[in-house]
BAMARNU-456937 format. One line per 2 residues: their letters; for each residue x, y, z of N, C-alpha, C. Coordinates in steps of 0.2 Angstrom, whole numbers, plus 5000, padded with zeros to 4 digits. Example, Ala and Ser with C-alpha at 12.3 -4.5 7.8 and 13.67 -1.06 7.14 Angstrom:
2
as) 5066 4972 5039 5062 4978 5039 5066 4984 5039; 5064 4989 5035 5068 4995 5036 5064 5000 5039 .
***
This chain:
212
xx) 5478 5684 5046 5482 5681 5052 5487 5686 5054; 5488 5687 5060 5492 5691 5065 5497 5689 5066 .
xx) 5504 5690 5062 5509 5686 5060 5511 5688 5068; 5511 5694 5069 5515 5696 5077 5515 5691 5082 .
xx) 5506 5692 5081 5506 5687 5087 5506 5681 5084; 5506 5676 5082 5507 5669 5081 5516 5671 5080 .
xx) 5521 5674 5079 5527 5674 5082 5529 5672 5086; 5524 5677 5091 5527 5677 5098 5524 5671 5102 .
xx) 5519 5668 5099 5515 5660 5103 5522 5657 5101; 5523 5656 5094 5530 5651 5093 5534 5651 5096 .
xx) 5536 5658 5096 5544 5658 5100 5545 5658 5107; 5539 5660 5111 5539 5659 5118 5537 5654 5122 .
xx) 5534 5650 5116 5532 5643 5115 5540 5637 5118; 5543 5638 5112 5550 5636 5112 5556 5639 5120 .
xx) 5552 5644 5121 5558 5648 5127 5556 5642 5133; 5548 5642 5135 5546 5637 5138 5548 5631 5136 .
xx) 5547 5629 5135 5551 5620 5133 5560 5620 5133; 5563 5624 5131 5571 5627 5134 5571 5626 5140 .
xx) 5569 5629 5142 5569 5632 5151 5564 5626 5156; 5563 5621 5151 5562 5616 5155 5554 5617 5160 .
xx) 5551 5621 5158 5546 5622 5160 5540 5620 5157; 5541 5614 5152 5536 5611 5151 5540 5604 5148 .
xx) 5534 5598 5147 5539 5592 5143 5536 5591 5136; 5540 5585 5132 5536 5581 5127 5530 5585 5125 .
xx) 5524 5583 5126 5517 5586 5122 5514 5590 5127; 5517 5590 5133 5513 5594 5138 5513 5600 5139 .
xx) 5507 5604 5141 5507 5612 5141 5503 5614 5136; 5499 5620 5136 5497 5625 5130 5498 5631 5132 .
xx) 5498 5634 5125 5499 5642 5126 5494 5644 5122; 5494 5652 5122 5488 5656 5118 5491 5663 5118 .
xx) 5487 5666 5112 5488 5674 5115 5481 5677 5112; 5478 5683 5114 5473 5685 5112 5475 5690 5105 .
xx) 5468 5692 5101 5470 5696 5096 5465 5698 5094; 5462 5703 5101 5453 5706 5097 5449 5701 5103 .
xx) 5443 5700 5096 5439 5696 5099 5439 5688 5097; 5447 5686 5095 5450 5679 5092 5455 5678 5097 .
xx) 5455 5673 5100 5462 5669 5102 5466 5664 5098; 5470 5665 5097 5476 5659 5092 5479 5655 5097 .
xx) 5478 5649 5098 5481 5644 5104 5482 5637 5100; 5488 5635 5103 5491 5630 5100 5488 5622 5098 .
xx) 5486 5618 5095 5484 5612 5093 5485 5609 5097; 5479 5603 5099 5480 5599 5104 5485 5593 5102 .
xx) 5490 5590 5108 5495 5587 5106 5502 5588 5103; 5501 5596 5102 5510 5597 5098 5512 5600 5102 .
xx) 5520 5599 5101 5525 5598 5103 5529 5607 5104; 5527 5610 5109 5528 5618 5109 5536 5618 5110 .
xx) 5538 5614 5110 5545 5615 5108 5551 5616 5101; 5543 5615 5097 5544 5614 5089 5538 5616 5086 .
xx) 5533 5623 5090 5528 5624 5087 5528 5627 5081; 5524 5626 5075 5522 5629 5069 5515 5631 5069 .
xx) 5516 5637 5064 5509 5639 5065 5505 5635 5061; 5508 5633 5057 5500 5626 5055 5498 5623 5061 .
xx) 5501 5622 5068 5499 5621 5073 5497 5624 5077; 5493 5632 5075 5490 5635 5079 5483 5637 5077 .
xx) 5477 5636 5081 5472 5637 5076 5469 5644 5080; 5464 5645 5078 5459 5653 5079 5452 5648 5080 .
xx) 5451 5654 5086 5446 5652 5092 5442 5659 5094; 5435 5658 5093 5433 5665 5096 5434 5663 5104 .
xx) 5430 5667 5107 5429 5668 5113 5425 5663 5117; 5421 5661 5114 5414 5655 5114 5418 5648 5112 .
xx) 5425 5649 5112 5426 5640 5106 5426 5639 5099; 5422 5641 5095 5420 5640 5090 5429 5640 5086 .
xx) 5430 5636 5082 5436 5638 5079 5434 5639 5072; 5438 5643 5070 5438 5648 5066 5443 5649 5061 .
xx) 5450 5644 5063 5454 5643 5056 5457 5638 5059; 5462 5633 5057 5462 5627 5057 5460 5622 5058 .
xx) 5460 5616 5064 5458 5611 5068 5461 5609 5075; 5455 5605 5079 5457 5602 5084 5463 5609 5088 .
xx) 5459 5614 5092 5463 5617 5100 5465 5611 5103; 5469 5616 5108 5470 5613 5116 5463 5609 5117 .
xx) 5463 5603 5120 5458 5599 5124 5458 5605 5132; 5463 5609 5132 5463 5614 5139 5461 5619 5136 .
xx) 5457 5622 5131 5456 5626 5129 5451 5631 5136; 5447 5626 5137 5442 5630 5142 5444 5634 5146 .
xx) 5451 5633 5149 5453 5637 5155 5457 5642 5151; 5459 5643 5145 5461 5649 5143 5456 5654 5143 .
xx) 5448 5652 5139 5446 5656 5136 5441 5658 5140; 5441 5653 5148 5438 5658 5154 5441 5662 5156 .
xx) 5450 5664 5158 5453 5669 5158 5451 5674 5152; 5451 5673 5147 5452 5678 5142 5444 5681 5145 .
xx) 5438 5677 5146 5432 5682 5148 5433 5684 5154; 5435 5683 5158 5436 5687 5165 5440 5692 5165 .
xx) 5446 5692 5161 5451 5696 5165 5453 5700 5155; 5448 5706 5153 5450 5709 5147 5455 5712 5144 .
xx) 5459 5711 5151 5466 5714 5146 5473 5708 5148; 5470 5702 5148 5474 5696 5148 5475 5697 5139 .
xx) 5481 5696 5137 5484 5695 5131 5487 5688 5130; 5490 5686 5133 5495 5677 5134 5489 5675 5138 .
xx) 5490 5666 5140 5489 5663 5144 5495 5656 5142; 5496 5655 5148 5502 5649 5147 5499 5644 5153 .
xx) 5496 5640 5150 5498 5631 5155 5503 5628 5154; 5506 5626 5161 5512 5625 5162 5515 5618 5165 .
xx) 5519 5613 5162 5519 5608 5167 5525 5610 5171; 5526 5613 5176 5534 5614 5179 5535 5607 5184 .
xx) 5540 5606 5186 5542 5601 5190 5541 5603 5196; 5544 5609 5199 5541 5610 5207 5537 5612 5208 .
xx) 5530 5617 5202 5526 5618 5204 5522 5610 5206; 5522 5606 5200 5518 5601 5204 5521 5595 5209 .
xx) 5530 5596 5209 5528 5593 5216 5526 5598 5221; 5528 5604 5224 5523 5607 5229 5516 5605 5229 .
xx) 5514 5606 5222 5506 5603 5222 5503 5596 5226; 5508 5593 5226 5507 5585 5227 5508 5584 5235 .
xx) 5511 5590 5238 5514 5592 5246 5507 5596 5251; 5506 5600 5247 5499 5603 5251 5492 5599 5252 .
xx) 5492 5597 5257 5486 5593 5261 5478 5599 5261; 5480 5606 5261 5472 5609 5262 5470 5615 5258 .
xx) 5466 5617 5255 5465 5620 5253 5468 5626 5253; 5468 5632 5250 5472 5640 5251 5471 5644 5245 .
xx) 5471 5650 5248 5471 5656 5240 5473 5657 5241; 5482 5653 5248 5487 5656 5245 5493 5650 5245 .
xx) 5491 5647 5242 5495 5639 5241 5501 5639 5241; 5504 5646 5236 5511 5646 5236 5512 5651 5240 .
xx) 5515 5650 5246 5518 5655 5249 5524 5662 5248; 5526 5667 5248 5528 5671 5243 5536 5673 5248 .
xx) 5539 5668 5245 5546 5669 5247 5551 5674 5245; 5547 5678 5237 5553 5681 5237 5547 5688 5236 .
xx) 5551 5695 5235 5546 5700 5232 5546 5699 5223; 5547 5697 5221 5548 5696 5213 5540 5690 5212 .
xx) 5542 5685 5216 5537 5681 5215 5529 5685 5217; 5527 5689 5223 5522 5691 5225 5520 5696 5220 .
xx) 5525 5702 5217 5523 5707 5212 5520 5703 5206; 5523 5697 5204 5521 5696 5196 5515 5691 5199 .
xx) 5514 5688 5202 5508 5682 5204 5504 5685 5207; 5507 5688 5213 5502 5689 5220 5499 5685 5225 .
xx) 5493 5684 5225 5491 5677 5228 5486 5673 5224; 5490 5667 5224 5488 5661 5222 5486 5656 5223 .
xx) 5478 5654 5222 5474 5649 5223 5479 5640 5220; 5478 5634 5224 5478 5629 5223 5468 5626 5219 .
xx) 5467 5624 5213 5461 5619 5212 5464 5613 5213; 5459 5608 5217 5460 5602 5217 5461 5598 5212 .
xx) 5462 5592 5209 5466 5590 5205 5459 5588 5199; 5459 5589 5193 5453 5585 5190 5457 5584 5184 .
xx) 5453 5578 5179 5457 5575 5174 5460 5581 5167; 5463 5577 5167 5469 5585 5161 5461 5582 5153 .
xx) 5459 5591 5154 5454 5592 5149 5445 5592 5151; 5446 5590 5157 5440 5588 5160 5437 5596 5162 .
xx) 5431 5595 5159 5424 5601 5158 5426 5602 5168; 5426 5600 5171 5426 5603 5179 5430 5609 5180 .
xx) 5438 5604 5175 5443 5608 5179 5440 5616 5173; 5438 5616 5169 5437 5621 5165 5432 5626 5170 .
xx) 5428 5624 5173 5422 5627 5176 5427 5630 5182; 5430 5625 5187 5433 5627 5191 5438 5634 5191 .
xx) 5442 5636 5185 5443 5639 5184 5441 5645 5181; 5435 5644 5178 5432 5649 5178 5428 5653 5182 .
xx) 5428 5648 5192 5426 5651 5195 5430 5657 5200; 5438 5656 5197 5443 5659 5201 5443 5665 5197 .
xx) 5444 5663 5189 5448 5668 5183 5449 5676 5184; 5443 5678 5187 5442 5686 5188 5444 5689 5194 .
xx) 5446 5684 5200 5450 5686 5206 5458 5684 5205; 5459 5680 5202 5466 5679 5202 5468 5677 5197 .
xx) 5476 5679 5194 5478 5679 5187 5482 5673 5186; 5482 5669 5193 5489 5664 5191 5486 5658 5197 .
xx) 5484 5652 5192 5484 5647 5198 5486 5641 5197; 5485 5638 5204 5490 5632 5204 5485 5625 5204 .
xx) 5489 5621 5199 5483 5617 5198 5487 5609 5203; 5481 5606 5207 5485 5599 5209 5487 5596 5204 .
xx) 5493 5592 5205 5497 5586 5202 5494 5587 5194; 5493 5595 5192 5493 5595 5185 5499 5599 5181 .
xx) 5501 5607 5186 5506 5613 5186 5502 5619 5183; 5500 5622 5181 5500 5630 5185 5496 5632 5178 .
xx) 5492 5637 5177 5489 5642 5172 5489 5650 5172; 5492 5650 5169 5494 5659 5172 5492 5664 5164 .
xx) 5491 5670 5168 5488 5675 5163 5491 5682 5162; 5493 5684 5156 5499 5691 5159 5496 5695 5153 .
xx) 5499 5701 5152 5496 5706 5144 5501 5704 5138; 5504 5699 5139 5508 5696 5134 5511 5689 5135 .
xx) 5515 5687 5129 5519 5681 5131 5526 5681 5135; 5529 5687 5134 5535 5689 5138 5533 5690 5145 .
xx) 5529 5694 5147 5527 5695 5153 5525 5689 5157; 5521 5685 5152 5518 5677 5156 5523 5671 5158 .
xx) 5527 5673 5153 5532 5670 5152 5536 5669 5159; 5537 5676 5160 5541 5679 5166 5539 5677 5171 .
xx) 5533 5678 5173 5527 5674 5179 5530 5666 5179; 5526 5665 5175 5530 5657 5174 5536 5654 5180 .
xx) 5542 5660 5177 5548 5657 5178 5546 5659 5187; 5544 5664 5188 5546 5668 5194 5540 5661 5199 .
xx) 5535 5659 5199 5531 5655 5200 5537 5648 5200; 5539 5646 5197 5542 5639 5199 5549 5640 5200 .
xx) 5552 5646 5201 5557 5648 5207 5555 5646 5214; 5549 5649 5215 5547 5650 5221 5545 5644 5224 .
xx) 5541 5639 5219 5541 5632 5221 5545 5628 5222; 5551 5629 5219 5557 5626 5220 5559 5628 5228 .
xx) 5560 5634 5227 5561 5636 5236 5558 5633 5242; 5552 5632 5240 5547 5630 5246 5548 5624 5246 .
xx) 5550 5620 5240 5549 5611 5240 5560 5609 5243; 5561 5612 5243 5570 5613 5246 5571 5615 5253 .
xx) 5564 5620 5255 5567 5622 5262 5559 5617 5266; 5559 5610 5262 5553 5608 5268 5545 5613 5270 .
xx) 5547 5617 5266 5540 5620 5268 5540 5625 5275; 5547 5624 5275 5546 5627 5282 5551 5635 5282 .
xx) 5553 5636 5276 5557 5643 5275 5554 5650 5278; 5554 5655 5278 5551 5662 5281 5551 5664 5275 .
xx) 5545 5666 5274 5540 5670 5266 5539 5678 5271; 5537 5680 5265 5536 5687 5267 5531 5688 5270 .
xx) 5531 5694 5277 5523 5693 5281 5518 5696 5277; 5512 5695 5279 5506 5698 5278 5507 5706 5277 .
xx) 5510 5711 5282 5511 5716 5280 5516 5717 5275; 5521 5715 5274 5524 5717 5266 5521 5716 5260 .
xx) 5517 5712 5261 5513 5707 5255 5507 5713 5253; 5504 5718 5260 5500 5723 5258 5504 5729 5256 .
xx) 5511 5730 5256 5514 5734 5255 5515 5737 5248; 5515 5727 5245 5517 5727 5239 5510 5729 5235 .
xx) 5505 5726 5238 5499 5727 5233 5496 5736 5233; 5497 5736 5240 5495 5744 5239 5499 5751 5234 .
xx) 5507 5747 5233 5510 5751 5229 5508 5750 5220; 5503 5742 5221 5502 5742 5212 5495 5742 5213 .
xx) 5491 5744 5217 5484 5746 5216 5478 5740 5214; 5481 5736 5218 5476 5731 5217 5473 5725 5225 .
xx) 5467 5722 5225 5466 5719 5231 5464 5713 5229; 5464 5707 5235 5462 5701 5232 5456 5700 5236 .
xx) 5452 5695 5233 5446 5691 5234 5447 5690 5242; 5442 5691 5248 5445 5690 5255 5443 5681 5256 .
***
């Protein structure tokens, strides 16, 4: 066991439920370790995780110590195949990411508009998936059809799944991501985001493009 990383699932686990970025039994967390991911039991309380409530999961699902993953496991461990140097994965129930979600009428890869430059560095652009039941084989496919274009997306009237090289860092997304939906759900939707041009600005200084 990787006392490290099942640490830092605990602890970061607990910052989120603080910080109000998730409720009661909602939300999952994960972190990768090789070719095993350790993610949280389905139904516990990440606000008081223990590692008896952390089981070991290859890459395919199979579990490998404990019992009973996340019912959301799918959409972690399509990130983890898409994107190889994902370490964290965090599902999130935040409150402005889903009310914004429940505000957008039309499809977008870029759902969340990028208000600040803090929120377009750590996310970039961010798909909306339409709404499917919490655990449902769809929404798992669906996200495994985005996973290798985008590191952070936004689920309807579910909140958000994002993927960073650790738990501090996704963490951090997280927080920076429901900033930003608080601002668009406060300014009506109608505030000034950053143009197209700065947004390339910013990608071309971190070396990266998105899906057109």
């Amino acid at each position: 066991m990787s006392s490290e990383k099942i640490d830092a699932l605990i602890e970061y686990s607990r910052i989120l439920y603080d910080r109000k970025l998730l409720h009661a039994t909602g939300g999952n967390t994960s972190v990768r370790d090789g070719d095993h991911v350790w993610i949280s039991q389905t139904g516990a309380e990440l606000g008081s995780l223990s590692e008896k409530e952390v089981v070991k999961v290859d890459l395919q699902g199979t579990v490998l110590e404990g019992e009973a993953p996340s019912k959301e496991m799918g959409m972690h461990l399509a990130m983890y195949r898409a994107r190889p140097n994902a370490g964290a994965v965090i599902h999130a129930h935040p409150t402005f990411a889903i009310t914004l979600s429940s505000l957008i009428k039309e499809p977008s890869n870029d759902a969340i508009r990028p208000y600040t430059a803090a929120f377009y560095v750590r996310a970039g652009r961010m798909p909306m998936i339409p709404y499917h039941g919490s655990g449902a084989h769809s929404l798992h496919v669906a996200v495994e059809e985005l996973a290798a274009d985008y590191h952070a997306l936004l689920l309807r009237q579910h909140g958000m799944l994002v993927a960073g090289s650790n738990m501090s860092e996704t963490v951090g997304m997280v927080e920076e991501i429901e900033q930003c939906c608080q601002i668009s759900v406060a300014s009506g939707l109608k505030g000034e985001w950053l143009t197209d041009a700065q947004c390339a600005e910013i990608d071309a200084a971190m070396g990266r493009t998105w899906k057109s």
